[in-house]
C-alpha positions, 0 to 999 in steps of 0.5 A: 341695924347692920352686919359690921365688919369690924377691923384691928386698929393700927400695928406699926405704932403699937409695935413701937410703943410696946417695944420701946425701941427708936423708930428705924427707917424699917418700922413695924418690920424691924420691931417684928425681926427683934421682937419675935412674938409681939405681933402675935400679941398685938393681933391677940389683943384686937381680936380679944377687943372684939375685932374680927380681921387680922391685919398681917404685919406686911405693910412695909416689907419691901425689896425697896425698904429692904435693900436698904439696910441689906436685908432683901434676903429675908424678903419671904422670911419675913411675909411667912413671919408675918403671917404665921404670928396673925395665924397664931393668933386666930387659932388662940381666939378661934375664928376671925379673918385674916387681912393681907396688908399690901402697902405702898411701894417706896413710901407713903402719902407720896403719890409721886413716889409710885413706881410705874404701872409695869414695875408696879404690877409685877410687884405686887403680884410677887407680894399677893403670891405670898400672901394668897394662901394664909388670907382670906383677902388682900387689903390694898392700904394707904392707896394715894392716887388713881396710878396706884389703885389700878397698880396694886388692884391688877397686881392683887388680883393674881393672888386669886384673893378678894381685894379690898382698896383703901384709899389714903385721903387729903386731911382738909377735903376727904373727897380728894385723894392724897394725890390732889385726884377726885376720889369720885374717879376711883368709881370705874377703877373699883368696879373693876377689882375691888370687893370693897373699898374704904378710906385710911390714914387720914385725919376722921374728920376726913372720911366723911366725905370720902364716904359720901362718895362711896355710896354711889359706887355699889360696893361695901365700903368703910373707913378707918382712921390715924390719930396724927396731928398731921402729916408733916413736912419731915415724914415726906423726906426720904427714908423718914422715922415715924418719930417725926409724926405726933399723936393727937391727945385728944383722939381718946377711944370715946372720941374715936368711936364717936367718929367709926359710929358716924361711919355706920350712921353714913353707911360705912359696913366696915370700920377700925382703926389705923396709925395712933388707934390701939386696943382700947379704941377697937374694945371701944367701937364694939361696946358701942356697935354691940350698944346701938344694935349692930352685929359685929361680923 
């Protein structure tokens, strides 16, 4: 039996769907400027469902998305919110983790978006200041190609914080990369920065492969997986709403859990739930993490 790091599950679509507002170009940020105090509730909920990491509600907070819509001046504002709702949280439950979130820049699952590697540096490194002293890591998600791992993990590691990279993977072949790269080549890339590495955002049926290879990398490694029937054409166009991504009716916390228990099985340390997982999914994972003899860490 093994020690298992269990994560939250997704945010910005929980964000959405409890607020009830239309899906803006801002996401899970401008719910969090409406709505002050849903995310702590949200962050409440996963911790009460047995997750043992906060994620921070930083994922999306951008100068690019910002600047928009006119609001790059609350650029810190809205990091220190973030924060200080997954804070309150954990002081609610009383222990737990707290996870930086450092998403993509300019947009996701579009690798070729990726700034360059300079620009791309230096603003991650203004992010990770931010963070570095309310985490106790950053977690590097949605990562879509080998540009990107290197950007965000030199960036990250100003922040004098342990960085975990997770890695967005093709639906079809987990063992590539959003980009169409070979997740193999990430190898030297982490063996360099990351503390651990993992695979999010991408369809379950994905990670398996994407594992397969982590096991030859040294590092502790997992996954975490969305609920979309996929990733369509219109989510890829620019400034895109998360109304034009559909949820799998079939992805139920019991199937779900099925999946994170293959994980373990495949030696995954590290598990939860990203776009479409709630709750109720993560509640699901620790019955049965707890069930088959794992402790929860």
């Amino acid at each position: 039996m093994a020690d298992i790091t269990l994560l939250d599950g997704g945010m910005g679509q929980e964000l959405v769907a409890r607020s009830g507002d239309a899906p803006t170009q801002l996401w899970a940020t401008q719910v969090m400027i409406d709505h002050p105090g849903l995310v702590r509730s949200v962050h409440e909920d996963y911790f009460a469902a047995g997750a043992t990491v906060a994620t921070a509600n930083t994922y999306a907070i951008h100068h690019d998305r910002l600047k928009k819509v006119g609001l790059d001046d609350r650029f810190v504002t809205l990091h220190t919110q973030a924060l200080a709702e997954a804070a309150a949280a954990r002081a609610e439950r009383g222990k737990g983790r707290i996870a930086g979130s450092l998403g993509p820049l300019v947009a996701s699952y579009r690798p070729e978006t990726h700034p360059p590697h300079d620009e791309a540096v230096a603003k991650y490194a203004e992010i990770a200041g931010l963070l570095a002293p309310a985490v106790d890591f950053f977690l590097a998600e949605t990562v879509a190609s080998l540009a990107h791992a290197k950007a965000v993990l030199e960036g990250a590691r100003t922040g004098g914080r342990p960085v975990w990279l997770s890695v967005t993977v093709d639906d079809e072949d987990g063992s590539r990369l959003r980009s169409g790269e070979p997740v193999e080549a990430l190898a030297p890339i982490v063996k360099a920065g990351a503390a651990a590495v993992l695979a999010n955002c991408s369809a379950p049926e994905a990670m398996a492969a994407a594992l397969g290879v982590y096991k030859g990398f040294g590092l502790p490694y997992g996954a975490y997986a969305n609920g979309f029937q996929q990733i369509t054409k219109a989510f890829l166009n620019d400034d895109p709403t998360v109304d034009a991504l559909h949820r799998r009716p079939e992805m139920t916390p019991a199937r779900y859990a099925d999946f994170a228990l293959q994980w373990v099985d495949a030696g995954a340390t590290i598990v939860g739930g990203c776009c479409e997982t709630g709750p109720t999914h993560i509640a699901e994972i620790a019955r049965r993490l707890s069930g088959a003899g794992h402790r929860i860490v």
